[in-house]
Backbone bond lengths (Angstrom), bond angles and torsions (degrees), N, CA, C in turn:
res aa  C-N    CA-C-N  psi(-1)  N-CA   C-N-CA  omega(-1)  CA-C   N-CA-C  phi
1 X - - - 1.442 - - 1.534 108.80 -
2 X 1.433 122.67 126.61 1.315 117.94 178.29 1.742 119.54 -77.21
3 X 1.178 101.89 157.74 1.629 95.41 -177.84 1.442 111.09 -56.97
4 X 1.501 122.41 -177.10 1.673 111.32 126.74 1.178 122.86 -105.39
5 X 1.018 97.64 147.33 1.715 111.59 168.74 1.298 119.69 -32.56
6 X 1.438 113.98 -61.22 1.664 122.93 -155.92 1.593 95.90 -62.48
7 X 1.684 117.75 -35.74 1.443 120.28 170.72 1.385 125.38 -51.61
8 X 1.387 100.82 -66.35 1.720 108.07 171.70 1.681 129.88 -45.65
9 X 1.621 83.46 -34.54 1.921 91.30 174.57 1.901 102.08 -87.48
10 X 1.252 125.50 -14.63 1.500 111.38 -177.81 1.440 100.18 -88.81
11 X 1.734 125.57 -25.93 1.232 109.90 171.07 1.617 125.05 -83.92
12 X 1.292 119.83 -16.71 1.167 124.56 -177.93 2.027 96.21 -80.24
13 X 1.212 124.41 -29.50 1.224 102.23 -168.20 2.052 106.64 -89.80
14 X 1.864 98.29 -15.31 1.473 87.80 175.78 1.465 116.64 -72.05
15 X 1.468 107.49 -23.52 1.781 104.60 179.04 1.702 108.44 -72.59
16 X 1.307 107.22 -30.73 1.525 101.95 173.39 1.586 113.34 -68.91
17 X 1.452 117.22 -32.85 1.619 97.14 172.26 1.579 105.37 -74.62
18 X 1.165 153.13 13.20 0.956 134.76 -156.80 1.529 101.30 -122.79
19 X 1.266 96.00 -40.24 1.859 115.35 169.79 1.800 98.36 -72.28
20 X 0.596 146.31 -54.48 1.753 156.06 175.00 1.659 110.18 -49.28
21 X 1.176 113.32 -42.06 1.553 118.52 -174.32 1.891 89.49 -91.70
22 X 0.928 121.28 -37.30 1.557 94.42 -173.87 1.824 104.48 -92.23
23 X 1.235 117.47 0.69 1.232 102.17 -167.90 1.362 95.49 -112.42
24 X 1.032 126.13 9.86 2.045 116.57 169.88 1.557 98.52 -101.78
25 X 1.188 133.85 -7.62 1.222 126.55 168.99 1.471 107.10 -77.00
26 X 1.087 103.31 -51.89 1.751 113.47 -167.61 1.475 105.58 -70.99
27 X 1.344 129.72 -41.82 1.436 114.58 174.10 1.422 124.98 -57.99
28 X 1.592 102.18 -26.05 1.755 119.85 -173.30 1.690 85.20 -75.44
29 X 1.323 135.01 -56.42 1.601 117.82 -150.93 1.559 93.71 -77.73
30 X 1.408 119.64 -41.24 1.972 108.05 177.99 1.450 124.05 -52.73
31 X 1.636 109.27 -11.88 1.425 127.30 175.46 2.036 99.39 88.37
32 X 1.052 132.45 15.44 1.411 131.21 -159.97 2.003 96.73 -90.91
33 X 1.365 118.77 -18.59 1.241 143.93 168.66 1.123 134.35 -123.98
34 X 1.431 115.65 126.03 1.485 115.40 171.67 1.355 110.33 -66.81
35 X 1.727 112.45 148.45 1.812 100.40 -176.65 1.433 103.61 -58.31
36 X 0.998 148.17 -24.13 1.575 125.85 179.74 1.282 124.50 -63.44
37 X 1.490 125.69 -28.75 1.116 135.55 166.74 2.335 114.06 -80.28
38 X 0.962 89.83 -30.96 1.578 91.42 163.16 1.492 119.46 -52.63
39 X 1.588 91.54 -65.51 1.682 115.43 167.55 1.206 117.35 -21.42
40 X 1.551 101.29 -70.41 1.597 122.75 -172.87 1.957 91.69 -56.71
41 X 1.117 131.94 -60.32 1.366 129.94 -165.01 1.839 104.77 -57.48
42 X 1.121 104.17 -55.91 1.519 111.63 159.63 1.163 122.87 -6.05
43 X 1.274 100.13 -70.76 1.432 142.03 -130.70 1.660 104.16 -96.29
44 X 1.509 107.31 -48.31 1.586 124.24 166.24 1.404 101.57 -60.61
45 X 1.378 130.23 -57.29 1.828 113.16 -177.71 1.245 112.90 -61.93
46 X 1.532 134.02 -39.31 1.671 109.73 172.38 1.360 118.39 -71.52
47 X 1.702 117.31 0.82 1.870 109.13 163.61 1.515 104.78 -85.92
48 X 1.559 134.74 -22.29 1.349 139.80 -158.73 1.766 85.34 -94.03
49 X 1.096 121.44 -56.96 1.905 119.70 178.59 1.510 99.78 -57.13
50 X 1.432 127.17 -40.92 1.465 106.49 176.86 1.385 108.47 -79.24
51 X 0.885 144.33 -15.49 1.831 135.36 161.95 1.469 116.74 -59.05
52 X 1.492 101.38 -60.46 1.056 116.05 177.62 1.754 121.62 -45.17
53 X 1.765 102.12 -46.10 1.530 82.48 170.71 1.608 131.90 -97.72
54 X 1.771 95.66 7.36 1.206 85.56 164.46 1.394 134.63 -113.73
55 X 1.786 98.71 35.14 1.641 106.90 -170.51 1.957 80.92 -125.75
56 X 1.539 125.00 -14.12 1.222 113.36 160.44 1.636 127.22 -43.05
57 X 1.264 121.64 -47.21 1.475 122.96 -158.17 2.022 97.24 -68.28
58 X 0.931 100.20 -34.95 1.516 124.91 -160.97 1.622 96.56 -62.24
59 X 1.621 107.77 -73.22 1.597 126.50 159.10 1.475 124.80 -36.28
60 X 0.995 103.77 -23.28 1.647 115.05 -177.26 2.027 96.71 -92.12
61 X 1.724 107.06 -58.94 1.638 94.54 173.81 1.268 119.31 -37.45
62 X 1.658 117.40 -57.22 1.212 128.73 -170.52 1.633 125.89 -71.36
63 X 1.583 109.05 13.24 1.441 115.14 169.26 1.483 115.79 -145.56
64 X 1.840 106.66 27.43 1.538 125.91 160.56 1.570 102.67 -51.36
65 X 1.803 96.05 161.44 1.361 102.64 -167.32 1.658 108.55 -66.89
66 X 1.197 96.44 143.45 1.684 122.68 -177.11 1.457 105.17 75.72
67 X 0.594 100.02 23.96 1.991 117.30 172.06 2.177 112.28 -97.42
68 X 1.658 90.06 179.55 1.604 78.12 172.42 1.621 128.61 -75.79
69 X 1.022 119.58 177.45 1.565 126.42 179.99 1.754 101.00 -64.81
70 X 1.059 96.87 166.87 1.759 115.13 159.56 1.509 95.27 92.04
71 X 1.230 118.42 57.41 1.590 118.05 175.25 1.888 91.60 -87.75
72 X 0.760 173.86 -99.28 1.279 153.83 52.40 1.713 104.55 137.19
73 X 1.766 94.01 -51.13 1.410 107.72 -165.23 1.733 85.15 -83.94
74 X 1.545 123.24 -32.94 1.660 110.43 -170.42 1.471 98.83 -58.28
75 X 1.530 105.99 -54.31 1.668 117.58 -162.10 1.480 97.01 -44.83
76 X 1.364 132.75 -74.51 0.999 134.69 179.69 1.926 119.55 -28.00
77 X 1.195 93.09 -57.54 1.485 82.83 179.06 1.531 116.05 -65.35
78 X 1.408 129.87 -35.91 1.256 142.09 166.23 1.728 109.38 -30.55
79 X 1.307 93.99 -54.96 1.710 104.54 -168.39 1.717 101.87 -93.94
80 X 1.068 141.53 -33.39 1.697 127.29 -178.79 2.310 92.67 -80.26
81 X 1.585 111.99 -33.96 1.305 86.98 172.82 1.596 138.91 -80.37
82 X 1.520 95.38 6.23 1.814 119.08 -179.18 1.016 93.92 -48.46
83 X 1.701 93.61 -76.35 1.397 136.74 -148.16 1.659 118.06 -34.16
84 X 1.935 108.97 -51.75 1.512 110.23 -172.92 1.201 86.04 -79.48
85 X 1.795 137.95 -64.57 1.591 133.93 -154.74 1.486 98.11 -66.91
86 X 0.931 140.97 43.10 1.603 132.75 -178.86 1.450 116.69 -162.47
């Protein structure tokens, strides 16, 4: 059974806010970024967690039972894009 899409892209973008919100802090304290550019990295994972959870509910219809694969990959994005926007 092939995935869906709308799943694979809501989980790939909740791990990117999640990787994005912890990694503009950490480049700013190693000194590798000025805080404005941290910010901006910051700042991009709570817009990728707000996509993410609101293209989750959608991803989740579209991989109800007897539906396509990647129920798993929606959940996931649902819950890593909570996490920074919340």
């Amino acid at each position: 059974m092939q995935r869906s899409r709308l799943a694979v892209v809501c989980g790939f973008l909740g791990a990117l806010a999640v990787f994005d919100a912890v990694l503009g802090p950490v480049l700013i304290h190693l000194g590798v970024l000025q805080p404005i550019g941290g910010f901006l990295f910051f700042a991009s994972g709570l817009v990728f967690g707000l996509v993410a959870v609101v293209l989750a509910p959608f991803a989740i219809r579209a991989t109800r039972a007897g539906g396509r694969a990647g129920r798993g990959l929606a959940w996931l994005g649902f819950a890593c894009g909570a996490k920074p926007a919340g």
